[in-house]
C-alpha angles and dihedrals in degrees: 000000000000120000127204142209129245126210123204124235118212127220133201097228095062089056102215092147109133112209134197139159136245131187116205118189107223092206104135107353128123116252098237092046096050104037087051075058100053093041091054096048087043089053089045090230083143091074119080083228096067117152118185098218088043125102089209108138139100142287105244124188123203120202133195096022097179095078098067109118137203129224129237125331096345096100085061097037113037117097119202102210133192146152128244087208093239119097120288084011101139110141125194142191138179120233094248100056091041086056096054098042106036116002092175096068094053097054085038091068087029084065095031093055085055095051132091106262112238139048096321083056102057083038095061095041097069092072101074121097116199121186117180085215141049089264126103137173095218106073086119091071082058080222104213113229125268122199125201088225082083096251126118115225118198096214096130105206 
């Protein structure tokens, strides 16, 4: 007699998401590595319980944001767009102006670009935590290191 295996699915009424945090410094890493990272870890897509239609990851806090880089010409050729919402109210900046002055917002749409569109996806969002410096207000959830080579590290800070 053959046996099989069965595998649980997890709903988000039972609530059996476990949640940690992780904080993750941006010096030096480039803004699509690190933010495939963040989405993976913010999906929760790391865990062997993974549902799709879950919001089941974990909270992730970046901090100086201010050290992501960018490769080759794409300081001098991305253009951040959006729209003021009143007529002819198109706004544009390039990367590199958009780096210096508000780094958050760059890894924000980085991660945004990597996350499921709707309301999981908002969802999911909120639960990353930028911070331009090396300061953050969540050293009581003794958040573990993550690092963007795809390995999870168990330093607590």
């Amino acid at each position: 007699m053959m046996t099989t295996q069965k595998s649980s699915w997890l709903t988000k009424e039972a609530g059996e998401a476990q949640r940690e945090w992780f904080v993750i410094d941006a010096t030096g890493h480039t803004l699509g590595r690190l933010a495939s990272r963040i989405a993976l870890v913010l999906r929760g897509k790391h865990k062997a319980t993974y549902t799709p239609n879950v919001d089941m990851g974990d909270f992730v806090i970046v901090t100086n944001a201010g050290g992501v880089k960018l490769t080759g010409n794409k300081p001098d050729k991305k253009l951040y767009t959006h729209h003021t919402l009143f007529p002819g109210g198109i706004k544009q900046r390039l990367a590199k102006d958009v780096l210096a002055t508000d780094p958050e917002r760059a890894i924000r749409e980085a991660v945004w670009g990597m996350l499921p569109k709707g309301p999981l996806g908002r969802r999911i969002l909120k639960k990353l935590k930028i911070y331009k410096t090396a300061d953050h207000d969540h050293k009581a959830q003794s958040p573990r290191v993550l690092t963007v080579s795809g390995t999870l590290t168990s330093t607590r800070n």
